[in-house]
C-alpha positions as CSV (number, residue, x, y, z in Angstrom):
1,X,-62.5,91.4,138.4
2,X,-64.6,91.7,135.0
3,X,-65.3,94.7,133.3
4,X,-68.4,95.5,131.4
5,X,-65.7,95.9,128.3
6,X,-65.1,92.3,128.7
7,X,-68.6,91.0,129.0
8,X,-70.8,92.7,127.0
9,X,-74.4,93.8,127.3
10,X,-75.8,90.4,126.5
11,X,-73.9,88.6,129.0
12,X,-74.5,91.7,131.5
13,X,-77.8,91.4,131.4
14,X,-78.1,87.4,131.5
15,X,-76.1,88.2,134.7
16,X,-78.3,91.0,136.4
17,X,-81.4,89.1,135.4
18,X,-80.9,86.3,137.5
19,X,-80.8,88.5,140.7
20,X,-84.1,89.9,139.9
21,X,-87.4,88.7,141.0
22,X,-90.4,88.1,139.0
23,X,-94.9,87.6,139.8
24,X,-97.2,85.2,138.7
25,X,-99.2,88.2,136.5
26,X,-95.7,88.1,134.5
27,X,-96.8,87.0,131.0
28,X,-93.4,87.6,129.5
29,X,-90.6,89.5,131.2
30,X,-86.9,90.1,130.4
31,X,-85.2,88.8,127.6
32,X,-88.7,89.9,125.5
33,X,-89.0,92.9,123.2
34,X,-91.5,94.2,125.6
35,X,-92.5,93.0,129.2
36,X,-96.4,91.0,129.2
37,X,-98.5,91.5,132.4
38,X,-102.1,90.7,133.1
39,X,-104.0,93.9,133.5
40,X,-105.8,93.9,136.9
41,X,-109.6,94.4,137.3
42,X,-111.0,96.9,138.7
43,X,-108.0,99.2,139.4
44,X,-106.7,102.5,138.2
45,X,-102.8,102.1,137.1
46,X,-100.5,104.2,138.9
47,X,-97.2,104.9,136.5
48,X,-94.1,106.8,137.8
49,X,-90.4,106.8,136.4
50,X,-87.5,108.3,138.3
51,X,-83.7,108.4,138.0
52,X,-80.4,108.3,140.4
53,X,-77.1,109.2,138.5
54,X,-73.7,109.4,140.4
55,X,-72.6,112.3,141.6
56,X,-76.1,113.6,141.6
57,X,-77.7,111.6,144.1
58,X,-75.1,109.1,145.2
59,X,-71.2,109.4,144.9
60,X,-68.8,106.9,143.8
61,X,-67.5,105.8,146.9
62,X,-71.4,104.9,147.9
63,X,-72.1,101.1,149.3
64,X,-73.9,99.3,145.9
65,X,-76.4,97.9,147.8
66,X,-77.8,101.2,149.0
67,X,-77.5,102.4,145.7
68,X,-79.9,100.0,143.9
69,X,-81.8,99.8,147.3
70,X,-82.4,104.6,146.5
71,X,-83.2,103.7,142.8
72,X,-86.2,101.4,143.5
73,X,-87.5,103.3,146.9
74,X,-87.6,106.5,144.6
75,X,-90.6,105.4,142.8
76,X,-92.2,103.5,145.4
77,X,-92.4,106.3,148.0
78,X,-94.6,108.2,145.3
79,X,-96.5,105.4,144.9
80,X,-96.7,104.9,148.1
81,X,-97.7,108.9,148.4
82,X,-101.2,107.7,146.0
83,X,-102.1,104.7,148.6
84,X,-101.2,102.5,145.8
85,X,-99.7,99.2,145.9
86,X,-96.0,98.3,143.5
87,X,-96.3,96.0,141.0
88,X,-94.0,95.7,138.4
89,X,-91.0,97.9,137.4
90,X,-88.2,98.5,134.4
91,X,-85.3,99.2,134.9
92,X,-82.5,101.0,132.4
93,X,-78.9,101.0,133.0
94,X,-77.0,103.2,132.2
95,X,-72.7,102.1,133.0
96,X,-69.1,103.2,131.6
97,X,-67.7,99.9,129.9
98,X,-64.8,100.1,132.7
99,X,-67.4,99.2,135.1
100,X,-67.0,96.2,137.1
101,X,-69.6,93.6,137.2
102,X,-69.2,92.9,140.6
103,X,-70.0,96.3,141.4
104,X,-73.1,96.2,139.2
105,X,-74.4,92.9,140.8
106,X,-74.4,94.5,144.3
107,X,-76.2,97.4,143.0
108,X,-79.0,95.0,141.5
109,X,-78.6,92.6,145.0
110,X,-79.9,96.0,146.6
111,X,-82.4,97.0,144.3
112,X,-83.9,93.3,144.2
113,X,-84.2,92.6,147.9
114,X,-86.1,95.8,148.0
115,X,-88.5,94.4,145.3
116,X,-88.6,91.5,146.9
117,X,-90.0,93.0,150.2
118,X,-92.8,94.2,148.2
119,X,-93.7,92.1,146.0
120,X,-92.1,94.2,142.7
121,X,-91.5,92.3,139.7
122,X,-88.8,93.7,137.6
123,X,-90.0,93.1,134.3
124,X,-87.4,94.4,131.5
125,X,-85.3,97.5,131.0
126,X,-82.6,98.6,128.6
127,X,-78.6,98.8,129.1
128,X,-76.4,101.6,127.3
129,X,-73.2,103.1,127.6
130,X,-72.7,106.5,129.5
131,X,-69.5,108.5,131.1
132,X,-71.7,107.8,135.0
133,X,-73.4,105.0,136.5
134,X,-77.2,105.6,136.3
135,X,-80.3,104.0,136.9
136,X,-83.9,105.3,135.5
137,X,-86.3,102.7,137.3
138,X,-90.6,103.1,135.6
139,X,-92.5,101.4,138.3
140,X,-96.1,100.4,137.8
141,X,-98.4,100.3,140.3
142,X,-102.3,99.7,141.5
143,X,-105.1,101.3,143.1
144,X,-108.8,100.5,143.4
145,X,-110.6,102.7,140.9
146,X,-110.8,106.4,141.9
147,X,-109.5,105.8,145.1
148,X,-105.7,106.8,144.8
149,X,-104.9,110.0,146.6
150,X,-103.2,112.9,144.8
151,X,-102.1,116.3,145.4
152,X,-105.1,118.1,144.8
153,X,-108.3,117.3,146.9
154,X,-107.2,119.2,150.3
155,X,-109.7,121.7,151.6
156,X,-109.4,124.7,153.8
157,X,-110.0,123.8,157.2
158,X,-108.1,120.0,156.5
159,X,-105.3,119.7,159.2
160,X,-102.1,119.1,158.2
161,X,-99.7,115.9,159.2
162,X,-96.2,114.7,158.1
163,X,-94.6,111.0,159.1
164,X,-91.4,110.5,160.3
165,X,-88.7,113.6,161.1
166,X,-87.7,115.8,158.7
167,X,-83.9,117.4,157.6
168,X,-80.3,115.7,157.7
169,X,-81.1,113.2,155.2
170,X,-77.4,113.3,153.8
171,X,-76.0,111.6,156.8
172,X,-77.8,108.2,155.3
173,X,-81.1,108.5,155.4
174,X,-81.2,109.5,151.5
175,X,-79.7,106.1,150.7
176,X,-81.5,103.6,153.3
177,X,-84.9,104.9,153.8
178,X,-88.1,103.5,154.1
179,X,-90.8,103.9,151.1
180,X,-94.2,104.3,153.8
181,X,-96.4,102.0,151.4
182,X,-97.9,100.3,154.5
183,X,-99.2,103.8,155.6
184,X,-100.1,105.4,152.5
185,X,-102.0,102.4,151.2
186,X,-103.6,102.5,154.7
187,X,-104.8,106.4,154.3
188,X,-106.4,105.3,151.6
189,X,-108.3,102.2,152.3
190,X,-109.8,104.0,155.3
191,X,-110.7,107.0,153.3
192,X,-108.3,108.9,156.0
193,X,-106.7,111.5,153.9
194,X,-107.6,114.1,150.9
195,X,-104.2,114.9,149.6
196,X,-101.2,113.7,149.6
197,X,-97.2,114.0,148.5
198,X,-94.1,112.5,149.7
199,X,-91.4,114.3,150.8
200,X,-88.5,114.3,148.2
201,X,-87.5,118.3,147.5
202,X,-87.8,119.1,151.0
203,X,-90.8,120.1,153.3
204,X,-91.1,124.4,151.8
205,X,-91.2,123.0,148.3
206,X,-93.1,119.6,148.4
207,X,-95.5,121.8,150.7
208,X,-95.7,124.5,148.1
209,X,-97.2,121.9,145.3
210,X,-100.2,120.3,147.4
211,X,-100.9,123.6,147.9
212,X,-100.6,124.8,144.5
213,X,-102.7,121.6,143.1
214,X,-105.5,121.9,145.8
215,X,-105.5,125.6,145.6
216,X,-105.5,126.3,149.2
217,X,-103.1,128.1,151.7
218,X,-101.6,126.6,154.7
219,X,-100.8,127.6,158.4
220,X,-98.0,126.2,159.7
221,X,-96.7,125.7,163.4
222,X,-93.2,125.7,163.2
223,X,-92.4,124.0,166.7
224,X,-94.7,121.3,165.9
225,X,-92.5,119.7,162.9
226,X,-90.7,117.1,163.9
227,X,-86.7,117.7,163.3
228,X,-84.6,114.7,162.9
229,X,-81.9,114.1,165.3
230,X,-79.0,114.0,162.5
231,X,-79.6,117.6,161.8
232,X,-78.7,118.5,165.3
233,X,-75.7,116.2,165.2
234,X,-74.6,118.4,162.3
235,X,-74.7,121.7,164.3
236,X,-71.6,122.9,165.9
237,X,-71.5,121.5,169.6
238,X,-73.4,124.0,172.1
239,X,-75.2,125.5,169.0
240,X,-78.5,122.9,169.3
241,X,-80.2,124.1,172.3
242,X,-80.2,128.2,171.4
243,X,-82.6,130.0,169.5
244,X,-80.1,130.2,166.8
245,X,-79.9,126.8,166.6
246,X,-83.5,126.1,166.7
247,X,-83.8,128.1,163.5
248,X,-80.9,126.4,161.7
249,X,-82.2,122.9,162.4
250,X,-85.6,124.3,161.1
251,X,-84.2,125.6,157.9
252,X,-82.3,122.1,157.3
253,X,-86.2,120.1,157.9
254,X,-87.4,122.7,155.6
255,X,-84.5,122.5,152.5
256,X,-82.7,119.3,152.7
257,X,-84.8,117.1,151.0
258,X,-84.9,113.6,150.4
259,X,-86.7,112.7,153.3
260,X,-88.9,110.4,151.8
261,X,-91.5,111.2,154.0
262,X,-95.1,111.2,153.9
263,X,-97.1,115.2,154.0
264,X,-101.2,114.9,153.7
265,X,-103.8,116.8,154.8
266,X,-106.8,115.0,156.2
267,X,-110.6,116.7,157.1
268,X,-110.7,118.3,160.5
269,X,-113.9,116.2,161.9
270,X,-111.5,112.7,161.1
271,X,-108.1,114.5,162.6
272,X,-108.5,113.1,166.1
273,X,-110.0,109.7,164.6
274,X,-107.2,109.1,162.9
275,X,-104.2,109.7,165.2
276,X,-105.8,107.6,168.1
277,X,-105.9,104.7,164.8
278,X,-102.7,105.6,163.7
279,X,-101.1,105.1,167.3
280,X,-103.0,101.3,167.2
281,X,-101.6,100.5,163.7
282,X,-98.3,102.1,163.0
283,X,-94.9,103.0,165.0
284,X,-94.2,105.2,162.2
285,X,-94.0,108.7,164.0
286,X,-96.9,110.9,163.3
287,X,-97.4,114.7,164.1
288,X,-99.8,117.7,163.0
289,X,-98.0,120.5,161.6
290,X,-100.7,122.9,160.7
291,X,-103.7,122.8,158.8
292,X,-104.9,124.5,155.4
293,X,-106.5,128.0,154.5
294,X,-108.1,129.5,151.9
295,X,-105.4,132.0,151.0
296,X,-104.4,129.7,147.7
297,X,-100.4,129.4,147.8
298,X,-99.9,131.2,150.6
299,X,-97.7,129.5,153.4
300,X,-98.0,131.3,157.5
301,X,-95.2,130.2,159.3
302,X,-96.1,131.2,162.8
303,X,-93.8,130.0,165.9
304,X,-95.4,129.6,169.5
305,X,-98.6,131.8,167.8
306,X,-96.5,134.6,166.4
307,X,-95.9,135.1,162.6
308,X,-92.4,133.8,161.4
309,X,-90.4,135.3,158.5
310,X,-89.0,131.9,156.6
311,X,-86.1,131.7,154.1
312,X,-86.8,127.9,152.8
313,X,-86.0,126.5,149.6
314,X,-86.1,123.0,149.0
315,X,-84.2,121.7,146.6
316,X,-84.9,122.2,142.3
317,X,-82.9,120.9,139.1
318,X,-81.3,123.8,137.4
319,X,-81.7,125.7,140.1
């Protein structure tokens, strides 16, 4: 089995590029001092960079594929968040020489059937030696001009609505989710929502800064949010169906993070529009969680109408 000691970076990298897909807009791409892409027309660029490092976000004994497949998803969920369609990425490695290259291949086999899926280009990168495996991925992507949806736009009154089911991420969802491009690029060609954010720190914190960029408050109905069914695998048998329990699984939707989920808050007059829509286009689950107030950066959890006392952090580096 070869070793990255063995190989070197030029041979790694003639390797790893020939797993990796490429576009037609792809003037000059890896093997180049700097990746060449036509610029499209017409668009506003959306840019985001993100990182997975082992023992951080995956451990050692993690499945490869999945590993590449989290590095990649990472910065298309947030694009994906801004209605905005992937384009090209780069991608810097960062390996101990002891590495193996099989091991490095499957990561990149992960990664690239993922680009591949939505039409991502991998354009260039670096590779270094570290003491970890790591991978920082800079994705690039489009939206028409002044159409991509942020954090800040939500107004008091907007309702509330998250995708999917929240909590228990660590029992896989971390590694194999599903970046909700299809949806968010949908919100925003229909002119459906007025903020948005995925779901990466956790529901309390990712909640915390829509509402700190719009400058609003929000109103949340606790029994409303959907709860995913590996957190209540997690609780100790019995424990699920109590009162307790309830507040347990709700603290794990709110903290856990990694969901990868999509949170934005659309008008009140196009709430009703859009679920009957939603129903007609997507199977992606869809609930209303609350809606927004003008207490700025305030958060009222309230449970069957009554006010709720939360203890929610999601999670924070250095923290």
């Amino acid at each position: 089995m070869k070793k990255l000691r063995q190989l070197g970076e030029r041979e790694l990298i003639r390797q790893l590029a020939r797993l990796l897909p490429t576009r037609a807009d792809v003037r000059a791409g890896i093997g180049h001092d700097v990746a060449v892409v036509a610029c499209p027309a017409r668009y506003d660029l959306l840019l985001k960079s993100d990182a997975v490092v082992e023992g951080r976000h995956f451990l050692p004994a993690t499945t490869p594929r999945w590993i590449g497949h989290k590095a990649l998803a990472r910065v298309l969920s947030d694009i994906a968040a801004a209605g905005g369609e992937p384009l090209w990425a780069l991608i810097n490695l960062v390996a101990p020489r002891g590495e193996t290259l099989a091991r490095l291949r499957a990561v990149y086999r992960g990664l690239a059937a993922l680009a591949r899926r939505h039409q991502v280009a991998i354009v260039g990168g670096d590779t270094t030696e570290g003491l970890v495996l790591e991978l920082h991925v800079f994705a690039v992507g489009r939206a028409p001009r002044g159409t991509a949806l942020l954090r800040s736009g939500a107004k008091p009154g907007d309702v509330l609505f998250v995708t999917g089911a929240l909590g228990g991420s660590l029992a896989g969802k971390h590694l194999r989710f599903v970046p909700r491009l299809a949806e968010g690029q949908w919100l925003r060609a229909g002119r459906w929502a007025s903020a948005a954010i995925d779901l990466s720190d956790g529901l309390a914190t990712d909640l915390g800064h829509l509402l700190e960029m719009s400058r609003v408050g929000a109103a949340i109905q606790t029994e409303k949010i959907p709860i995913a069914a590996a957190v209540f695998k997690g609780l100790h048998q019995g424990a699920a169906g109590t009162a307790k329990g309830r507040r347990t699984a709700l603290r794990h939707a709110l903290g856990d993070g990694e969901d990868f989920e999509l949170l934005f808050a659309v008008p009140r007059r196009k709430a009703g529009a859009l679920e009957k829509a939603w129903r007609h286009k997507f199977r992606t689950r869809l609930t209303a969680i609350g809606h927004l107030t003008a207490q700025s950066g305030t958060i009222a959890w309230r449970a069957a109408g009554r006010a709720l006392h939360v203890k929610a952090a999601g999670f924070e580096h250095f923290r």
